[in-house]
N, C-alpha and C positions, 0 to 999 in steps of 0.2 A: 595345399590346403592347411592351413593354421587349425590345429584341434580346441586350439582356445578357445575361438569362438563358441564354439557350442556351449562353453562354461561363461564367459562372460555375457551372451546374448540374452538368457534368463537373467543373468544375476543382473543385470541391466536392467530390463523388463520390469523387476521384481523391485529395485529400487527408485525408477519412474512409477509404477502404481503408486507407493509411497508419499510423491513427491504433488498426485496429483487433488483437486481442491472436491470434488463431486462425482457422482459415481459413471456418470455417463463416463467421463472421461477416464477414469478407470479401466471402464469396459473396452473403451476403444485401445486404450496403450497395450492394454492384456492380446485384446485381439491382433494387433500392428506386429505384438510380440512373438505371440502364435504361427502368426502367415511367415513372419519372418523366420522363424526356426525349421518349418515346414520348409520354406527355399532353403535355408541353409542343408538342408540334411541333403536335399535334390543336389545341391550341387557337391555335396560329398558323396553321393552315388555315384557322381557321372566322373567325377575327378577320379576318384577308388576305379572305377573301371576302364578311363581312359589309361592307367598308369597299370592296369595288367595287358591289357592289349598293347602298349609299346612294349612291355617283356619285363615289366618289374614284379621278378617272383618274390622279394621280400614276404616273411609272413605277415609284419607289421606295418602299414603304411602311415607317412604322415608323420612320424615317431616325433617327439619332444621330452628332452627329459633333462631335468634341473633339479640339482643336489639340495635335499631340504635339510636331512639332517643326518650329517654324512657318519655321527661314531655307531647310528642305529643301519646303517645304508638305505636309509629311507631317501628317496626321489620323488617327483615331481614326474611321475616319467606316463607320458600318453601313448596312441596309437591305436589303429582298426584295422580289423580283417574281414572278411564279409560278414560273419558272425554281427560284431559290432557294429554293421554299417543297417544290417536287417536291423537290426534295434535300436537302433537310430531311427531307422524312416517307420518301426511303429509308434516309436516316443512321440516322436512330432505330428502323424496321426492321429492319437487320442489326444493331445494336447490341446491343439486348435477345434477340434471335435467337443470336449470337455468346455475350453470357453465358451464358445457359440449354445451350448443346451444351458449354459447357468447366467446368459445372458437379463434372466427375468429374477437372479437374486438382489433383493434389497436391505436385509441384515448384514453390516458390518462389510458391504461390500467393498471394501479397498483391503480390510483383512481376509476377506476370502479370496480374490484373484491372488492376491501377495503369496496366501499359502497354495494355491496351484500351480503357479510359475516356480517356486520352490522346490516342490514336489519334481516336477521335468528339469530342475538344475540338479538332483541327487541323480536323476535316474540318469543323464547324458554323463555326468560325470563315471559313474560308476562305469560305465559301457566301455570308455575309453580308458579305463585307467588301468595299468599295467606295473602298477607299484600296488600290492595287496597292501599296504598301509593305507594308503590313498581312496583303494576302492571299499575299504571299512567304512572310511573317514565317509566318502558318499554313499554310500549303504544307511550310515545313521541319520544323513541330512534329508534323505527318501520315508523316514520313517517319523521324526518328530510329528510333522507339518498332518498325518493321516489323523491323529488321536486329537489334536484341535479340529480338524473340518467335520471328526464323526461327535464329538462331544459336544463343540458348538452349535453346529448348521443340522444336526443329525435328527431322526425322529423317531420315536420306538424310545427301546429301553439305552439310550442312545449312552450314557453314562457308563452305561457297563459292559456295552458293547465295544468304546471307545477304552476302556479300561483292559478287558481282558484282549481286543486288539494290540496292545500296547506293551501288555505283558508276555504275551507271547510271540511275538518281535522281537522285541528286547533280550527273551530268553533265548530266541536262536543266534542271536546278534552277539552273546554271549559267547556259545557254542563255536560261532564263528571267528570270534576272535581268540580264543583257548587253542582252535585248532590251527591259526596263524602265528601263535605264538609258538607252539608246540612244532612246526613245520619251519620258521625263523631258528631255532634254539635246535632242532635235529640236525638241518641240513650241514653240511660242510662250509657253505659259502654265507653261514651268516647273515642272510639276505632277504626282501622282500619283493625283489622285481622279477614277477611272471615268467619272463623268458628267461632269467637267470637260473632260479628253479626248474623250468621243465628242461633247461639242457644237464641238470645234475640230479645225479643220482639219490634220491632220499632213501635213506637204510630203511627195507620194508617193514623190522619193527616198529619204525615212525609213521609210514605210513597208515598200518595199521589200526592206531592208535587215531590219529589224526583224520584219517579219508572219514572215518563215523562224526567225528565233530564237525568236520566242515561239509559235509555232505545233507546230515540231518540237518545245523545250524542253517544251509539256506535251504532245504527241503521244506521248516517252516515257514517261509514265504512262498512255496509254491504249491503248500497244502499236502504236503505231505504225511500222507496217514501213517499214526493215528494223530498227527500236531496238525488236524487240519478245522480242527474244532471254532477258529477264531473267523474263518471264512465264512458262514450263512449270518454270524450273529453283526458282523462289522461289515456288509456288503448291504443286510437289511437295514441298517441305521443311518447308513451313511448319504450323505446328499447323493443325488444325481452323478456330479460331474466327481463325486468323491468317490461312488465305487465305480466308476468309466477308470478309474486312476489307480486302484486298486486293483481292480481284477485286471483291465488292459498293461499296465504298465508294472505297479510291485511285482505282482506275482510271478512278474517275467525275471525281475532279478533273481530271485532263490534257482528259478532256472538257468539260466547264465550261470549263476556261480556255480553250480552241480556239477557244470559241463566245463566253464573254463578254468574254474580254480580245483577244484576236485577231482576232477578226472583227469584232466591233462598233466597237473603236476605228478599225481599219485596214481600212474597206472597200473601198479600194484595193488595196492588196496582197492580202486574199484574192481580188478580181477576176483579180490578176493573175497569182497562186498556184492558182487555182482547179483546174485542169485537172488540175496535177500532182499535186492533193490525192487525184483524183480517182482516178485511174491507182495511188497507190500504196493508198487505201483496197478499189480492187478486188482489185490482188495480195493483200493482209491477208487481204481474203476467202476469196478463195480456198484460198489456199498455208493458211492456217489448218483448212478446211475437210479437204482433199485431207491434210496432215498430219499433223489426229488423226483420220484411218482408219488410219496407220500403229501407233496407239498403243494398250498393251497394258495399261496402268496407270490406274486409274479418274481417279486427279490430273490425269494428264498431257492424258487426253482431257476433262476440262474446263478446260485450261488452254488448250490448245492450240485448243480449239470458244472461249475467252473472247478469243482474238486475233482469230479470224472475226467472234465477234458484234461486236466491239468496233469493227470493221473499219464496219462500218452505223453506226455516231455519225458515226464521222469522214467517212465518207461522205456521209451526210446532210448535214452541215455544207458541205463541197465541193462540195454541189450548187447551194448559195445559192439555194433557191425558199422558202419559208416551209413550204410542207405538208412538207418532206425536212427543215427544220431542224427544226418541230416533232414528226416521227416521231425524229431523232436524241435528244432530251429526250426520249421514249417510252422508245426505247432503252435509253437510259442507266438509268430508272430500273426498267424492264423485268430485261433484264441484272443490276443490280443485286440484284435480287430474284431472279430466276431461278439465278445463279452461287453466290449463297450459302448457299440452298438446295440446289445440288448439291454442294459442298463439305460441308454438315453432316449430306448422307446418307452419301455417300462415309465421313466421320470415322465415323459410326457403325455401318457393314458393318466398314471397317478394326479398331475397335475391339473386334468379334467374333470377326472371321474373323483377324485380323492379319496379311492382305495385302488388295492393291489390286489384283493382276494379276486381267485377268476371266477368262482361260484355267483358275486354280483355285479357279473358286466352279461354282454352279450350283445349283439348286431352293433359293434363299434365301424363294422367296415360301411356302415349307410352314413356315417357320420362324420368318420375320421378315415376317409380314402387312404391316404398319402400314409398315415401313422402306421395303421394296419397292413399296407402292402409292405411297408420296410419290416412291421414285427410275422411277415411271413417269409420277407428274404431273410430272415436273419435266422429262424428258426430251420430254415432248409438246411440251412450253412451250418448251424449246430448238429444238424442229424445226418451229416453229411454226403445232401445233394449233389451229385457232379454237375461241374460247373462252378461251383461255389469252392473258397480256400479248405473248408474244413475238409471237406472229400480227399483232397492233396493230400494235406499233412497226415490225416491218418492212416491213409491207404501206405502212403512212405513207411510211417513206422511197419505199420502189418508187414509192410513188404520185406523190409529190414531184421525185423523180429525172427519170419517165418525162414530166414536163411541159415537159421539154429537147425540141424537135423534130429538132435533127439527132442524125447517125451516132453520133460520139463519147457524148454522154450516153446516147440509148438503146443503144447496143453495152454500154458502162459497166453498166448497170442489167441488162440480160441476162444479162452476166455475175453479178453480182452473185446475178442469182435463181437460175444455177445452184447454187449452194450450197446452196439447200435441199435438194434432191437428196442431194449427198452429206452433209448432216449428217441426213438422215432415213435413209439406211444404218447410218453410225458410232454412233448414237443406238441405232437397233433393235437392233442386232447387239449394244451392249454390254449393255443393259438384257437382255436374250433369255438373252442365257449367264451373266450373274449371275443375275436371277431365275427361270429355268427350266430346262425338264431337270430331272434325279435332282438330287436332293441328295449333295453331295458327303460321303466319309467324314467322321466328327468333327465334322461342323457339326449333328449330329442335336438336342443339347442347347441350341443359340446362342437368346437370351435375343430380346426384340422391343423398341422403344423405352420410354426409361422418363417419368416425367412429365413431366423437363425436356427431353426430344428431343422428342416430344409437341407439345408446348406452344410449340416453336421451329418446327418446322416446318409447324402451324397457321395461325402470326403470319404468315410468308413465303406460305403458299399464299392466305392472305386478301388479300395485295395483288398477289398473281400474276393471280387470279381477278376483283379487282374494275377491276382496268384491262382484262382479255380479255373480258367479258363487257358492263361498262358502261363505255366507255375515255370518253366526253364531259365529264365532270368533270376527266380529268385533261387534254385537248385545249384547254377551255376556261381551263383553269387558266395553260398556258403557252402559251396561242397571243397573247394581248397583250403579251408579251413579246418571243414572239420576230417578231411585227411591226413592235416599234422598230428590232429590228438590221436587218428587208428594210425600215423606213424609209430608212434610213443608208444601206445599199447602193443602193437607187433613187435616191438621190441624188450616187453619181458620175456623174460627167458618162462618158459612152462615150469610146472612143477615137476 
């Protein structure tokens, strides 16, 4: 399996939209693009798993790696492990998910697909890349393309929400690259490639210096409190298909990089960061939780429930036990699936009714069958019904967490579980008053999904379902993985 492809497929994609004369045929390349990436990731599943069952224990499969610029030892250097193959097959899930809901834009439409196929060539890049130069390098190509689609196509205070988006990206994007300099310029081997790093020792003073830069640095992308300020204001502005891409796919990088470049290299510093990880992943919890009950606006209360859920990655990761690291990778792709999908119910009640507030809707389910049943699977799946992804991933982390025997981690974990609590209130209550009761005046005529909402919302509840129902496939998938990084950690020495 060539890992190219998954880089050249988009950038393909992205320069046929380009090349094309009218927007239909835009729509079509983008989608052609879409289904295509979507097999591709499939057959990088089956490939990835037919090569561990013949007995290929490599950590990295698939490896390529080409000297870019050899006085800095910067490479060209790829590779997956199931980690990165999970994140792949959510990339390509909200991708083709994302074309199909913004099938009905007509503003600058050859500039809009161009910057969402762009958007999924930062993120597949970044997934595979195994040279921390390279996965900076697509780190910022995941980030330009966000602050056009919310300041462009966006609605609200869309300017400034695309602004202070933008700025505080940039500023973790900073952080992150300080603490690759700092971890480049400490280590002994001069180096930027992943596995060159985690098989050498980085002097713990480095560490410690550096695990806070790069750990908060992509903690901002994954709403990291108190940096998580940028998430309700740039999730509400943003188009439809722009916060499906946002909250399903960015927000997964800051997580990835927590767990593959932070923690793996420096398992000293997260040892020694651990506690505090812990502490602020609980408030995120929380304060996320307890905050969208306050909220009146369908965005805001998935934005604002996306800093909670988002709150269990980073916690998981801060537990450092393997079963809490492998529920955070649940998570992440859990989340993923689950936020996008509530995004592209939301985009399509909005698109009807032309507001978001729940207080002026009510009996949508006499009208919009299909829209309301997916905005009640998908809410289940947020409040974490068994059966559904979301019940997996977090019961993994609690489960993970609660293998801490003292105070502090079980207090942590209790905490934590109150939250379900309150997102099974905020959840019921908003679903309740959008799809039930009377039908509100004027909404007597509003229309149900049409083939391409349909067909998107489908795709997302197929991989909602088949991790809540059968999660072992994806357990097994990245629990060899994320056993090299609890190798690494059992291997500092205690204090």
């Amino acid at each position: 399996m060539n890992l190219i492809l998954l880089i050249l497929l988009p950038l393909l994609t992205a320069v046929l939209i380009l090349l094309m004369r009218n927007s239909q045929q835009v729509k079509l390349t983008a989608l052609i693009g879409s289904v295509a990436q979507l097999a591709l990731a499939f057959a990088l599943l089956l490939a990835f798993r037919n090569e561990r069952v013949a007995g290929n224990e490599a950590q990295m499969l698939f490896e390529l790696q080409y000297n870019w610029f050899p006085a800095w030892n910067i490479s060209f250097h790829l590779g997956v492990d199931g980690i990165s193959v999970a994140m792949i097959l959510l990339t390509s899930f909200v991708v083709i998910a994302g074309v199909l809901v913004s099938w009905n834009v007509t503003k600058m439409t050859k500039e809009f697909f161009f910057l969402l196929i762009l958007l999924s060539l930062g993120a597949y890049g970044f997934f595979i890349s195994l040279d921390l130069f390279i996965l900076f390098f697509f780190l910022e190509i995941a980030v330009i393309p966000k602050y056009l689609l919310i300041g462009i196509w966006g609605s609200g205070k869309k300017e400034y929400a695309a602004n202070k988006l933008a700025l505080m990206l940039m500023g973790g994007s900073a952080l992150v690259l300080v603490g690759l300099l700092g971890v480049y310029f400490g280590s002994h081997q001069k180096s930027f490639d992943l596995i060159t790093l985690a098989n050498t020792h980085i002097p713990v003073e480095v560490q410690k210096i550096c695990f806070p830069l790069l750990f908060v640095g992509f903690g901002v992308f994954s709403a990291l409190f108190p940096f998580h300020t940028w998430v309700p204001d740039g999730h509400s502005s943003a188009p439809t298909a722009g916060s499906m891409f946002l909250a399903g796919i960015s927000m997964k990088l800051g997580g990835y990089g927590c767990l593959r470049v932070a923690t793996y290299i420096m398992p000293d510093g997260a040892k020694e960061y651990a506690n505090i990880i812990i502490v602020l992943s609980t408030i995120a919890i929380l304060y996320g939780a307890f905050a969208t009950m306050m909220q009146k606006d369908l965005k805001y209360i998935n934005a604002y429930s996306s800093v909670s859920h988002c709150g269990f990655v980073l916690l998981g990761i801060g537990m450092l036990t393997k079963t809490a690291m492998t529920g955070a990778v649940m998570q992440m792709v859990s989340h993923g699936l689950m936020t996008a999908l509530f995004f592209a119910v939301i985009g399509m009640i909005y698109e009807r009714t032309h507001t978001r507030q729940v207080n002026e809707m009510g009996g949508l389910l006499k009208v919009m069958p299909f829209i309301t049943t997916i905005l009640f699977i998908v809410g289940f799946c947020s409040l974490g019904l068994p059966g559904l992804s979301g019940f997996v991933a977090e019961m993994t982390v609690f489960m993970g967490s609660w293998q801490h025997p003292d105070p502090f981690h079980r207090i942590a974990t209790i905490a934590a579980c109150m939250s379900i609590v309150v997102t099974a209130v905020y959840i019921l209550r908003a679903i309740g008053q959008t799809a039930m009761g009377p039908l509100k005046e004027g909404y007597v005529n509003l229309s149900d999904a049409k083939w391409n909402e349909k067909i998107a919302a489908i795709i997302l509840i197929g991989g909602i379902i088949a991790i809540g129902v059968a999660p072992f496939w994806l357990n097994d998938l990245i629990g060899p993985a994320t056993q090299i990084i609890m190798n690494k950690l059992a291997a500092v020495q205690p204090k």
